[in-house]
KOLFI-476539 format. One record per residue (C-alpha): x, y, z; residue number from 0. Coordinates in steps of 0.2 Angstrom, whole numbers, plus 5000, padded with zeros to 4 digits. Example, Ala and Ser with C-alpha at 12.3 -4.5 7.8 and 13.67 -1.06 7.14 Angstrom:
+------+------+------+-----+
!   c1 !   c2 !   c3 ! seq !
+------+------+------+-----+
! 5062 ! 4978 ! 5039 !   0 !
! 5068 ! 4995 ! 5036 !   1 !
+------+------+------+-----+
This chain:
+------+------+------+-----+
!   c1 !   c2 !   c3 ! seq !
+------+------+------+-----+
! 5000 ! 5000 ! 5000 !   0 !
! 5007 ! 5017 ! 4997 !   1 !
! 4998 ! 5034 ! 5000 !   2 !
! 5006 ! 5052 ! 4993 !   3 !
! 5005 ! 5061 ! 5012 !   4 !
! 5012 ! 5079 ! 5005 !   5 !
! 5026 ! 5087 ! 5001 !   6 !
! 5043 ! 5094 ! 5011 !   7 !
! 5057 ! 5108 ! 5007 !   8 !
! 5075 ! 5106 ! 5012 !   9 !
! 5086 ! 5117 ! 5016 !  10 !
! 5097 ! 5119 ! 5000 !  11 !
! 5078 ! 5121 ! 4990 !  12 !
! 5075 ! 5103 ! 4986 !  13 !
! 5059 ! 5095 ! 4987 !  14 !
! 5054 ! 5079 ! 4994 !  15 !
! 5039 ! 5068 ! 4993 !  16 !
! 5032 ! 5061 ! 5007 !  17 !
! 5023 ! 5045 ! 5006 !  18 !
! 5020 ! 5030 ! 5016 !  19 !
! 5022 ! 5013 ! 5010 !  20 !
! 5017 ! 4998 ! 5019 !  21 !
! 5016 ! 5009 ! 5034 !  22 !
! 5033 ! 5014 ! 5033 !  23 !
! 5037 ! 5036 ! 5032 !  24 !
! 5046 ! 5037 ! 5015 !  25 !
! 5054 ! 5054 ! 5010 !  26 !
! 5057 ! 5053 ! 4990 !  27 !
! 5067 ! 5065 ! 4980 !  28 !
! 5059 ! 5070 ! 4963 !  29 !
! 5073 ! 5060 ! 4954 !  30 !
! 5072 ! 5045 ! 4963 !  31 !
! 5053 ! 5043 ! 4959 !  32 !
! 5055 ! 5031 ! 4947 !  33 !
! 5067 ! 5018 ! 4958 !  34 !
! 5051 ! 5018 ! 4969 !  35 !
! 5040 ! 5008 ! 4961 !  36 !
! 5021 ! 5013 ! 4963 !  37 !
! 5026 ! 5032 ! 4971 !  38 !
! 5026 ! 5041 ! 4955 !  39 !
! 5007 ! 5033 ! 4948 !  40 !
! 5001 ! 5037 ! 4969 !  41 !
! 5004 ! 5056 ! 4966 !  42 !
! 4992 ! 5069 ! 4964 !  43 !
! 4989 ! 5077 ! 4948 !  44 !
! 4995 ! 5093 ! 4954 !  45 !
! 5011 ! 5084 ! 4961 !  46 !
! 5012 ! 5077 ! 4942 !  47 !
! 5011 ! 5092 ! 4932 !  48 !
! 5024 ! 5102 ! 4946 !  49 !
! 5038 ! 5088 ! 4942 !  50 !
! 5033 ! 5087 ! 4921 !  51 !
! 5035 ! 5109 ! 4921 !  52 !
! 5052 ! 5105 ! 4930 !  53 !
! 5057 ! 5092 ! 4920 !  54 !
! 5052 ! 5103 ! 4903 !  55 !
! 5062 ! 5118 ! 4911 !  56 !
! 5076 ! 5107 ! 4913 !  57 !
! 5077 ! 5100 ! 4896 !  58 !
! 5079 ! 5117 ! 4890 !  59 !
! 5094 ! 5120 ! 4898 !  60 !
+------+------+------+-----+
């Protein structure tokens, strides 16, 4: 079972997803999303579109 709980800002400005899988506390950085399987699909559209606008903004670097 995993559920998206919310997000959390570091320090140095990075973001961390908070999720909680098999009951555990997990705190995900954007780029390890996809090493987690089931974490990205469980966030919210919103969640979703934010890491998609970051990703385009990267590419255009």
């Amino acid at each position: 079972m995993i559920k998206y709980m919310g997000t959390k800002t570091t320090g140095d400005g990075a973001v961390l997803y908070l999720f909680l899988v098999n009951g555990v506390p997990k705190e995900i950085r954007e780029s390890a999303l996809k090493q987690h399987p089931g974490c990205y699909e469980a966030l919210p559209a919103t969640a979703k579109a934010r890491i998609s606008a970051n990703r385009a903004w990267m590419s255009k670097l």
